[in-house]
C-alpha positions as CSV (number, residue, x, y, z in Angstrom):
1,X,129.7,-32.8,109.9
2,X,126.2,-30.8,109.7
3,X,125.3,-26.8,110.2
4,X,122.6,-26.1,112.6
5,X,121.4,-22.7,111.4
6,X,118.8,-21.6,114.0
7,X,116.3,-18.5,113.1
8,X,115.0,-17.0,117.0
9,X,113.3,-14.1,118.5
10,X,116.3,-11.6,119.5
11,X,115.3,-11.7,123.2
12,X,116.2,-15.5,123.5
13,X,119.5,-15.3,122.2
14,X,120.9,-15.6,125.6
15,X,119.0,-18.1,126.7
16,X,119.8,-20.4,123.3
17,X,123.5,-19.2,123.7
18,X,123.6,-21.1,127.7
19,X,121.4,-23.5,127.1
20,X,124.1,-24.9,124.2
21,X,127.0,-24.0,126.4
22,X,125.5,-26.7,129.0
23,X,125.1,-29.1,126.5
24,X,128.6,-28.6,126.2
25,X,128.7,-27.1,122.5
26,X,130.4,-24.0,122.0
27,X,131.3,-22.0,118.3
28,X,128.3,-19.7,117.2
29,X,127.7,-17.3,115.0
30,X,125.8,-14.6,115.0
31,X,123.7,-12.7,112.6
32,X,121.3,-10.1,112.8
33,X,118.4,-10.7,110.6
34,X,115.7,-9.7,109.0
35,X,112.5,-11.8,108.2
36,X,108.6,-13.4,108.6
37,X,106.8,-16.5,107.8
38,X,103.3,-17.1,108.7
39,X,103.6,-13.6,111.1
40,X,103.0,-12.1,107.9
41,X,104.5,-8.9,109.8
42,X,101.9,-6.5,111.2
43,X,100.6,-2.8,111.0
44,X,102.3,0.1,113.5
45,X,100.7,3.4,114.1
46,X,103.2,6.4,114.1
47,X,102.3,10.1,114.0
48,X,99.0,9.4,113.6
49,X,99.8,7.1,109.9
50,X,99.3,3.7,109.3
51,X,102.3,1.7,108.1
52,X,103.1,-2.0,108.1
53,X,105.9,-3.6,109.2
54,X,106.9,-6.7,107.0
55,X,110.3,-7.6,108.4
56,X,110.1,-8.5,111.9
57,X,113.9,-8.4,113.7
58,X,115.1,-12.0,114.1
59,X,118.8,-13.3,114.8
60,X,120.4,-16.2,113.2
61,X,122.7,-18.6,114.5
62,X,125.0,-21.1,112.5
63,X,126.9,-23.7,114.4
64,X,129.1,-26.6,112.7
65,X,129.2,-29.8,114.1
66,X,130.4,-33.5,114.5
67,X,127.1,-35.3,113.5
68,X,126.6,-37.3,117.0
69,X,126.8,-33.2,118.5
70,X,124.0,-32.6,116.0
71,X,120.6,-33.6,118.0
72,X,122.1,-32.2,121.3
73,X,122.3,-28.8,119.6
74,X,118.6,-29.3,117.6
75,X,117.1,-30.0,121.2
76,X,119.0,-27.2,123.0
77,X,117.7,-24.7,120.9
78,X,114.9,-25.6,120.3
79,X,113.4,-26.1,124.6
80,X,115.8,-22.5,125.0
81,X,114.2,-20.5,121.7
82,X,110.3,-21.6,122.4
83,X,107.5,-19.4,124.1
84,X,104.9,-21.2,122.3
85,X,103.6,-18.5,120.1
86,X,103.9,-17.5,116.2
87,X,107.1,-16.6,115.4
88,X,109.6,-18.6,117.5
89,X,111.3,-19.7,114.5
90,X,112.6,-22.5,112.9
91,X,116.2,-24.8,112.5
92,X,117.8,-26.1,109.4
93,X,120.1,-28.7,109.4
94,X,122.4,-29.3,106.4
95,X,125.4,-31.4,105.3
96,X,129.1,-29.9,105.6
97,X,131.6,-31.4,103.3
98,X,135.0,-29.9,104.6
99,X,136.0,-27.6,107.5
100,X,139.7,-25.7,107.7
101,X,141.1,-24.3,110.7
102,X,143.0,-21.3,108.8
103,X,145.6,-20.9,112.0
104,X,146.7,-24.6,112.3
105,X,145.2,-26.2,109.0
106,X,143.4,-28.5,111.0
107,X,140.4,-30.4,108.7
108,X,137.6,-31.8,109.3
109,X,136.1,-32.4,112.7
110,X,139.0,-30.9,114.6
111,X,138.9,-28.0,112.7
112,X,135.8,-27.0,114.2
């Protein structure tokens, strides 16, 4: 099993969230986040002050998956999340060793 974790601009949230139902994957969390990279942030005017703003809003998304799911999900997210410029964000992909289905104590694969 792997976790996609997926870092996007909050305005293509829905599109990620269809484009991974029609490739048939469903299970997502959500996170409100926090963050930049290279954006570096950038500098607001209000009431006539200067003030920079370091932590652009971004939302996170963690699905876990059977590794064959894995690449569908990457690609889904990845053709959904893109406009092409700085900031889209990025995907991680990371090993699960164990999943539990706390209402049936399912493992593994089918607990997810």
């Amino acid at each position: 099993m792997k976790k996609v974790e997926a870092i996007i601009k909050p305005f293509k949230l829905d599109e990620v969230k269809e484009a991974l139902q029609e490739a048939g994957l469903h299970g997502i969390t959500v996170t409100e986040a926090k963050g930049f990279g290279r954006q570096k942030g950038h500098t607001e005017l209000y009431r006539g002050a200067e003030y920079v703003v370091d932590f652009l809003p971004k939302v996170k998304i963690e699905l876990v998956l059977a590794d064959e799911a894995v690449e569908r999900a990457v690609e889904a997210i990845r053709k959904a999340a893109q406009t092409g410029r700085i900031g889209d964000g990025k995907i991680f992909i990371s090993n699960i060793e164990g999943a539990i289905r706390i209402r049936t104590g399912e493992t593994g694969v089918d607990a997810v």
